[in-house]
NUVOLUM-691397 format. One record per residue (C-alpha): residue number from 0; residue in one letter; x, y, z. Coordinates in steps of 0.2 Angstrom, whole numbers. Last residue first. Example, Ala and Ser with C-alpha at 12.3 -4.5 7.8 and 13.67 -1.06 7.14 Angstrom:
! residues 2
1 | S | 68 | -5 | 36
0 | A | 62 | -22 | 39
This chain:
! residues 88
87 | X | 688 | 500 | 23
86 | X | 671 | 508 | 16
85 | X | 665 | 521 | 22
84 | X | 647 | 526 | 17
83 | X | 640 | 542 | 31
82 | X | 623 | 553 | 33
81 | X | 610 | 540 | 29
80 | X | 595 | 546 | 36
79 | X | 581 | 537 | 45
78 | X | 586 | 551 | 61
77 | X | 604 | 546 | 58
76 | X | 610 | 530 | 46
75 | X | 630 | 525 | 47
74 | X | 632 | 514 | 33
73 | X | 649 | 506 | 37
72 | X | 660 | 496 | 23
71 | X | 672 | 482 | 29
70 | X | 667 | 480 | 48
69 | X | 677 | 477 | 61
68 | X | 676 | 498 | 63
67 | X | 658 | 495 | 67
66 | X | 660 | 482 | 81
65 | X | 671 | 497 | 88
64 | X | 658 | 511 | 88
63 | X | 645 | 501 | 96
62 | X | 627 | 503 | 91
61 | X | 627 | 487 | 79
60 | X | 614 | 482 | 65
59 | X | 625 | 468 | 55
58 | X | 623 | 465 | 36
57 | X | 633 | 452 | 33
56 | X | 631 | 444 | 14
55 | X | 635 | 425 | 12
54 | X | 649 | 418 | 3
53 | X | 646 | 401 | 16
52 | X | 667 | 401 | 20
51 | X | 668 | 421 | 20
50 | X | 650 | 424 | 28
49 | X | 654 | 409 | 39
48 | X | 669 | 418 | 45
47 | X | 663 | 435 | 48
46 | X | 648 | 429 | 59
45 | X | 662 | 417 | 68
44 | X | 673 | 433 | 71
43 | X | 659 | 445 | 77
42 | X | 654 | 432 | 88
41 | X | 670 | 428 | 96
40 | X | 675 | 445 | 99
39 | X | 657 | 449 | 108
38 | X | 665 | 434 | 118
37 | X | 679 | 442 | 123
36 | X | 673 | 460 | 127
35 | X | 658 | 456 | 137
34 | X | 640 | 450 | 128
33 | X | 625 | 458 | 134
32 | X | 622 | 463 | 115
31 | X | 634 | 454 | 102
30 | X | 620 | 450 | 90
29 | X | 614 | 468 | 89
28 | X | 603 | 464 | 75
27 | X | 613 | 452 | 63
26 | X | 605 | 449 | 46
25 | X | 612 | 437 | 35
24 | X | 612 | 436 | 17
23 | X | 612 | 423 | 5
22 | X | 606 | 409 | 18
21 | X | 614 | 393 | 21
20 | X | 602 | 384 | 28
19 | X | 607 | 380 | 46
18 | X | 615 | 399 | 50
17 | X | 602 | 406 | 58
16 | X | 604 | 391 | 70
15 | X | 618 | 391 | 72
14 | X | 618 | 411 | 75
13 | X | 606 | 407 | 87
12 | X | 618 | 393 | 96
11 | X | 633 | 405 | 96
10 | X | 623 | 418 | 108
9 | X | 616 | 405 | 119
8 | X | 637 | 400 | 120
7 | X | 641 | 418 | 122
6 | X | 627 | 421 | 137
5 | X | 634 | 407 | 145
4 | X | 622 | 391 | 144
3 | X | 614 | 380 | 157
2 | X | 599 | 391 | 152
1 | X | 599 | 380 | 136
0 | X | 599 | 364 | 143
């Protein structure tokens, strides 16, 4: 049952599930929120996985500093502004 579940295992589920039809792009809003350090890991690694294996776009929504920097290219948006491109 699905509230039997850890909060990473509900987590990997919905990406599952997302991922079922092997869309073109993916769009991840703060898919690691509520998730502690080790399974935020895990997410961020199997979204980057099947967007390698599936050759999917990731776009991935994220407040924290440190999922960023996992990231090849960052568009940090301020106010509805782009004020930062980087790419890695």
């Amino acid at each position: 049952m699905p509230s039997q579940l850890s909060g990473g295992q509900q987590q990997r589920v919905s990406i599952g599930r997302a991922l079922i039809n092997k869309p073109s792009i993916v769009l991840a809003d703060e898919p690691t929120g509520n998730l502690d350090s080790k399974n935020t890991r895990e997410v961020i690694d199997l979204l980057k996985f099947t967007a390698k294996k599936l050759h999917q776009t990731l776009i991935l929504i994220t407040h924290d500093p440190a999922i960023a920097a996992m990231a090849e290219r960052v568009i940090t948006i301020e106010d509805g502004q782009i004020i930062a491109d980087t790419k890695s």
